[in-house]
C-alpha positions in Angstrom: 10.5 25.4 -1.4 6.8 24.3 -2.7 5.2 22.3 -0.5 1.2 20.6 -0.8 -1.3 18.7 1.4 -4.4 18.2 -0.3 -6.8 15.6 0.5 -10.4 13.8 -0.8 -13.0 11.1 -0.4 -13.2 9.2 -2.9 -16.2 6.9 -3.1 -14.4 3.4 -3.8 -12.5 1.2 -1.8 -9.0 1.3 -0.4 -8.1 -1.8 -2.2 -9.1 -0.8 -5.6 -7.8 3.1 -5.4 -4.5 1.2 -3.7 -3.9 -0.6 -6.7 -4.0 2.0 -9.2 -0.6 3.3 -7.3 1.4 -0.5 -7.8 3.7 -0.6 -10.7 1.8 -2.2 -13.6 -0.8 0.3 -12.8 1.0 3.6 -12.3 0.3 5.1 -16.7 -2.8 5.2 -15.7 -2.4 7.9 -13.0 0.7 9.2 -14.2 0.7 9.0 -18.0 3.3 11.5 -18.3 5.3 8.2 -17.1 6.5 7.0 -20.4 9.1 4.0 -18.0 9.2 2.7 -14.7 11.9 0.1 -14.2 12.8 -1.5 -11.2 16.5 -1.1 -10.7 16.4 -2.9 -6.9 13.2 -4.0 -4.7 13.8 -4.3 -1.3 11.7 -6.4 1.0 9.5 -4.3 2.8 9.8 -1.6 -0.3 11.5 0.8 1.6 14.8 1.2 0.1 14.0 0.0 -3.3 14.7 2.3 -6.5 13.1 3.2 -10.1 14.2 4.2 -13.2 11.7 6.7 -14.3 11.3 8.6 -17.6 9.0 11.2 -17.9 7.6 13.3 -20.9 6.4 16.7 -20.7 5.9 17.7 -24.5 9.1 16.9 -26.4 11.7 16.5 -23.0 11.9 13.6 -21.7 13.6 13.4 -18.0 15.1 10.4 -16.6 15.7 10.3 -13.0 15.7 7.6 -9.9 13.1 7.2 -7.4 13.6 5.8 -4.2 10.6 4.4 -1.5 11.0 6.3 1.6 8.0 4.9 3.8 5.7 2.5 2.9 3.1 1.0 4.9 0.3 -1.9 3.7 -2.5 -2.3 6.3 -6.1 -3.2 5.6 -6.8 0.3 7.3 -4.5 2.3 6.0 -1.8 2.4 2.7 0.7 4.9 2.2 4.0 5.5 0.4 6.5 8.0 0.1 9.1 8.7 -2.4 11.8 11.1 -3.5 13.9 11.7 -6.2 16.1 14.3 -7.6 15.3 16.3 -11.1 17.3 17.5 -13.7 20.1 18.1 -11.1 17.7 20.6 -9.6 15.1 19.8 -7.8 15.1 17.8 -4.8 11.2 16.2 -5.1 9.2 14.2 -1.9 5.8 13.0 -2.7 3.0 10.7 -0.1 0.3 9.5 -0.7 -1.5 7.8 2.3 -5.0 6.3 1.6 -7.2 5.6 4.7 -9.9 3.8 4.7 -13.6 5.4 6.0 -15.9 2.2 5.5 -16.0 -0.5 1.9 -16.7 1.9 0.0 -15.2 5.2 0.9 -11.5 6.1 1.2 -9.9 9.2 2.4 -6.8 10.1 0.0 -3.9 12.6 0.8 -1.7 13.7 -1.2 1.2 15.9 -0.1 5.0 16.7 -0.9 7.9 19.1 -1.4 10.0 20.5 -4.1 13.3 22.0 -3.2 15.7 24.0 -5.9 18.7 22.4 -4.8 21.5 24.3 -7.3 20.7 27.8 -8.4 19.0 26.9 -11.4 16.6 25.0 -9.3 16.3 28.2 -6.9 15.9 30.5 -9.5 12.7 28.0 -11.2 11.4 27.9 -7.8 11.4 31.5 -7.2 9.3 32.2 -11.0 6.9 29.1 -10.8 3.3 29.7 -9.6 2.2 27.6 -6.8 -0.9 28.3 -8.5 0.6 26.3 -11.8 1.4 23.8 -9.0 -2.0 23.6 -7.4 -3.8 22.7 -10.5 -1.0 20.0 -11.2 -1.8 18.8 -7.7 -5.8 18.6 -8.4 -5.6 17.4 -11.8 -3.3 14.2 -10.4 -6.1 13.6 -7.4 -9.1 14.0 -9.8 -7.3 11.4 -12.5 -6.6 9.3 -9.4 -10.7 9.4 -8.2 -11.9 9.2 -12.2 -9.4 6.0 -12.6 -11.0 4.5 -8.7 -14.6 5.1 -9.8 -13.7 3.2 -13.4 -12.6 0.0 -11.2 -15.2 0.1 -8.6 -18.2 0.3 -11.2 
């Protein structure tokens, strides 16, 4: 199992970086994201479910994801989901934004991936968490370049 807990400050507002993580929103953080579909939205968004497709070069992967945890205060935001990959990998990912002052937000940014057949065990076992630490800091930079755009 890969697991990650990174975390920032980015100079903008809870608000604005909050809102780069809602639906309409989520291409420009995750434009590997080609769909997002709501299949079911719970009250309270816990419970509710996606159908996502995402392209890496000439793949494309469908796959559901389901809200975990959510929480929505003026203070503090954060969400997790999880979903299952290509029958192999068992994926969790939060991301709780807190805020410091108007103008300053703390973000985090952590997860798991799980092989979960022996395909998935056997991709575990030969990918780099180094590939998986420059995935992780590319996301958080696109997420503070995208925050800086809106609070400008």
């Amino acid at each position: 199992m890969m697991t990650w807990n990174e975390e920032m400050v980015i100079e903008a507002n809870i608000e604005v970086i909050w809102n780069l993580f809602q639906l309409e929103n989520i291409q420009r953080i995750m434009p590997q994201i080609i769909e997002n579909e709501v299949i079911e939205m719970k009250e309270g968004i816990v419970g509710s479910r996606y159908r996502q497709k995402y392209q890496e070069g000439k793949r494309v992967e469908t796959y559901i994801v389901e809200d975990l945890a959510h929480e929505d205060t003026p203070e503090r935001k954060h969400n997790t989901s999880g979903f299952v990959l290509a029958k192999a990998f068992k994926i969790e990912t939060s991301f709780t934004l807190e805020k410091i002052d108007e103008k300053s937000t703390r973000f985090i940014y952590s997860g798991s991936n799980q092989g979960i057949n022996f395909l998935g065990k056997i991709l575990m076992k030969l990918s780099s968490s180094k590939n998986n630490d420059k995935v992780v800091a590319d996301f958080m930079k696109r997420v503070e370049t995208e925050a800086l755009k809106d609070s400008h």
